[in-house]
C-alpha positions in Angstrom: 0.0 0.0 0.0 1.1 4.0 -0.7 1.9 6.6 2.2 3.7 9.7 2.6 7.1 10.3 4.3 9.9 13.2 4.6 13.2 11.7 3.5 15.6 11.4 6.7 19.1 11.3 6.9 21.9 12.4 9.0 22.4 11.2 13.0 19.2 8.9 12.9 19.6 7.2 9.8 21.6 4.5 11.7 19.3 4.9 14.8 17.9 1.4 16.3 18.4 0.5 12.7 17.5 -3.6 13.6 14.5 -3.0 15.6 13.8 -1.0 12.4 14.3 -3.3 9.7 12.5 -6.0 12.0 9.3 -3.3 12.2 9.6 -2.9 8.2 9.7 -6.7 7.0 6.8 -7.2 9.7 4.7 -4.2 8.6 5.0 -5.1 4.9 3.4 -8.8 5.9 0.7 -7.0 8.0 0.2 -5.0 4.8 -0.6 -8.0 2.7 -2.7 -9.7 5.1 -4.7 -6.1 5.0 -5.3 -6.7 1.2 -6.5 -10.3 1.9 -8.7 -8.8 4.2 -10.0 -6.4 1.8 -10.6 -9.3 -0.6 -12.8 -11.2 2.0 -14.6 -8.0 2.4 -15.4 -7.0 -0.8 -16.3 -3.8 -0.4 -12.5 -2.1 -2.4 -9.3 -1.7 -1.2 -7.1 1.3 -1.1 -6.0 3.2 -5.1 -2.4 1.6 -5.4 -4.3 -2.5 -4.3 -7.0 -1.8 -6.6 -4.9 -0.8 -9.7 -3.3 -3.9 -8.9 -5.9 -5.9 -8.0 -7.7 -5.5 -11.3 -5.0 -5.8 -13.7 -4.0 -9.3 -12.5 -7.5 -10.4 -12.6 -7.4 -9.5 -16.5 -4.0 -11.0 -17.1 -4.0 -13.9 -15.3 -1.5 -13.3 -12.4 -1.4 -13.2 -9.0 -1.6 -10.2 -7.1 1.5 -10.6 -5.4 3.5 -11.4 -9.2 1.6 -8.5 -10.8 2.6 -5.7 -8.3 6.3 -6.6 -8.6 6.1 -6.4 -12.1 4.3 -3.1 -12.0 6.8 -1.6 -9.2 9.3 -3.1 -11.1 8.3 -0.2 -14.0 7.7 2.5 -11.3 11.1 1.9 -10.1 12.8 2.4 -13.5 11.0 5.8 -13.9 12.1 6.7 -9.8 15.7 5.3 -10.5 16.0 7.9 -14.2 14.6 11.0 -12.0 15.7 10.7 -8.0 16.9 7.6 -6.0 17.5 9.7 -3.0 14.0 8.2 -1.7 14.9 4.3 -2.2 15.8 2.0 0.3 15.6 -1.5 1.8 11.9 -0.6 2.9 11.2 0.1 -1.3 11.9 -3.6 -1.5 10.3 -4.9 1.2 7.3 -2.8 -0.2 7.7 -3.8 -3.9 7.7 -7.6 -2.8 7.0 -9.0 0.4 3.1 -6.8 0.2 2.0 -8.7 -3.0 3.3 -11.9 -1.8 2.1 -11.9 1.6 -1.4 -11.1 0.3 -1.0 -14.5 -2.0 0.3 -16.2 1.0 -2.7 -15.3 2.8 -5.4 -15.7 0.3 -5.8 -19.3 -0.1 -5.4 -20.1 3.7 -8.2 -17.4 4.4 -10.4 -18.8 1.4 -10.3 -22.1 2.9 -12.4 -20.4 5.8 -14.1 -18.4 4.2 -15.7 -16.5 0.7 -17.3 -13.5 0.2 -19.7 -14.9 -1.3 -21.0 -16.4 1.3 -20.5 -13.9 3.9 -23.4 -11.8 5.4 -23.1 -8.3 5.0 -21.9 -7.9 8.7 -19.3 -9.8 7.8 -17.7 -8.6 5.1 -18.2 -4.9 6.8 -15.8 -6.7 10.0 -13.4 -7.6 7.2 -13.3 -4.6 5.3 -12.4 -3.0 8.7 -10.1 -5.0 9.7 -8.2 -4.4 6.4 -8.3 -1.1 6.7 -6.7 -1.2 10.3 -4.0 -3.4 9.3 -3.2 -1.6 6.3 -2.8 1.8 8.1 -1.1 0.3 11.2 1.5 -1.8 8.8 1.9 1.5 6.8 2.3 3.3 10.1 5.2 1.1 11.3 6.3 1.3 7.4 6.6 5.0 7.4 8.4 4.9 11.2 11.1 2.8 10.3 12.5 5.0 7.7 14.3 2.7 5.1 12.9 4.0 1.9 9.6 5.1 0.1 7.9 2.4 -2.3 8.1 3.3 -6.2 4.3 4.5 -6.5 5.1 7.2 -3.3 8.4 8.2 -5.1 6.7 9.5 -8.0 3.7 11.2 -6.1 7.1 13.3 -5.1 8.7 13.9 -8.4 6.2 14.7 -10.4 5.7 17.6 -8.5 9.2 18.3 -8.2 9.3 18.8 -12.0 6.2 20.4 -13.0 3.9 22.7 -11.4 1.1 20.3 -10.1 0.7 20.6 -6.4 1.6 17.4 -4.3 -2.6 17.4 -3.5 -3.7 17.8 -6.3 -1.5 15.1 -8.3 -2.0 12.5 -5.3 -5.7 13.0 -5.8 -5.2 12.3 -9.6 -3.3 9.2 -9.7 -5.2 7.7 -7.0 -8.6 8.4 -9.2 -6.6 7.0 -12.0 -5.9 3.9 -10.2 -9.3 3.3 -8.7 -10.3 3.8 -12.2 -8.6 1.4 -13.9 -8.8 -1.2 -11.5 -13.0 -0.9 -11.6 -12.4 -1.0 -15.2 -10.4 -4.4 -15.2 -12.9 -6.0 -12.3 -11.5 -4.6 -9.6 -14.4 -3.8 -7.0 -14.5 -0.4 -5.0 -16.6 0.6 -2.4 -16.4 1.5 1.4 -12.8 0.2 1.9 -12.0 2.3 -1.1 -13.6 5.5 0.4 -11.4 4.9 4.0 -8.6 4.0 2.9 -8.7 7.2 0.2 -10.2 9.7 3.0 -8.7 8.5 6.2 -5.8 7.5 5.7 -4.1 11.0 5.6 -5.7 11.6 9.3 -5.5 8.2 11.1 -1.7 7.9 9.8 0.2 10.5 11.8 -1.8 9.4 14.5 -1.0 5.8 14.8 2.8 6.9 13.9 2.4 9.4 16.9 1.1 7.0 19.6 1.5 3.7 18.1 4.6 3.5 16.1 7.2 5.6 16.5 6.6 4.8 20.9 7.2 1.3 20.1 10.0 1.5 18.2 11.5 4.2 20.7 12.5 6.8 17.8 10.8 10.0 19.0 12.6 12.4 17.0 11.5 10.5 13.4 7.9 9.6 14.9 7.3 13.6 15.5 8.7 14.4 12.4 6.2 11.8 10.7 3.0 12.9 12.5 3.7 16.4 11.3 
């Protein structure tokens, strides 16, 4: 999944820098478990799972196989313009999200479907996706070890024109919804949460969640800000 985040550097780039690779490689997994969530729910996902979501359904892959291809291209276009933003945590994102969600899928099928779900249900789902997808992204953003491709170029694009950071988040992310309804994807009220609330309910949980359980004050209040 996307999220915003300052590049840091200087005296805390080596700070608690194993704690912080452990929080990374865990938050990434929590991440994909969020997106099998969301698929249990069926009621959308956030803009950068749906894009995804939907294209693999048309060409056959998995999710996980498909967003490493397509981060694979995003990260051609970051590397040409500004690596200054990449990291081990671009990896972790680029891989270990669209995996883990495979992982997950067909042990959480074997429970349950959508299909079968009552409407209750799939709302508890749906929420739960959205929680672990904005708590994973919250430890994600904490740890500080690089911005995934898709978040790279929501900064350079503005960088080198004159559209406004808003303005061209907004954009792509109605782009992506777009395409992914277009190719299957469905979008509903995990769509809307994740697109509206995410840019509220982050700095808090990196406030008082993250950044106090990985003991790094100084990048946690820079975060929330």
């Amino acid at each position: 999944m996307p999220f915003i985040i300052k590049n840091y550097t200087g005296k805390y780039a080596g700070q608690r820098l194993p704690q912080r690779i452990f929080a990374m490689l865990l938050a990434v997994v929590v991440m994909g478990l969020g997106v099998s969530l969301f698929l249990l729910g069926a009621m959308g996902a956030d803009p950068f799972s749906t894009i995804n979501l939907g294209i693999s359904s048309r060409l056959g892959l998995t999710f996980g196989v498909w967003q490493a291809i397509f981060n694979g291209i995003l990260l051609v276009i970051v590397l040409f313009f500004d690596r200054s933003m990449l990291g081990l945590g671009t990896l972790g994102n680029m891989f270990l999200v669209g995996f883990s969600a495979d992982f997950f899928n067909p042990l959480l099928g074997k429970l349950v479907t959508s299909e079968t779900l009552p409407l209750w249900a799939r709302l508890l789902f749906t929420l739960g996706g959205v929680a672990l997808q904005i708590i994973g992204c919250s430890f994600y953003v904490t740890s500080n070890l690089g911005m995934a491709p898709y978040d790279c170029i929501s900064f350079i694009v503005p960088n080198k024109t004159k559209i406004p950071f808003r303005w061209w988040r907004i954009i792509s992310d109605i782009f992506c919804v777009g395409v992914g309804f277009l190719c299957g994807a469905r979008i509903g009220l995990g769509t809307l949460i994740m697109a509206f609330g995410t840019g509220p309910l982050l700095p808090l949980c990196n406030k008082y969640l993250a950044a106090p359980v990985l003991k790094i004050a100084e990048i946690g209040k820079s975060n929330a800000q």
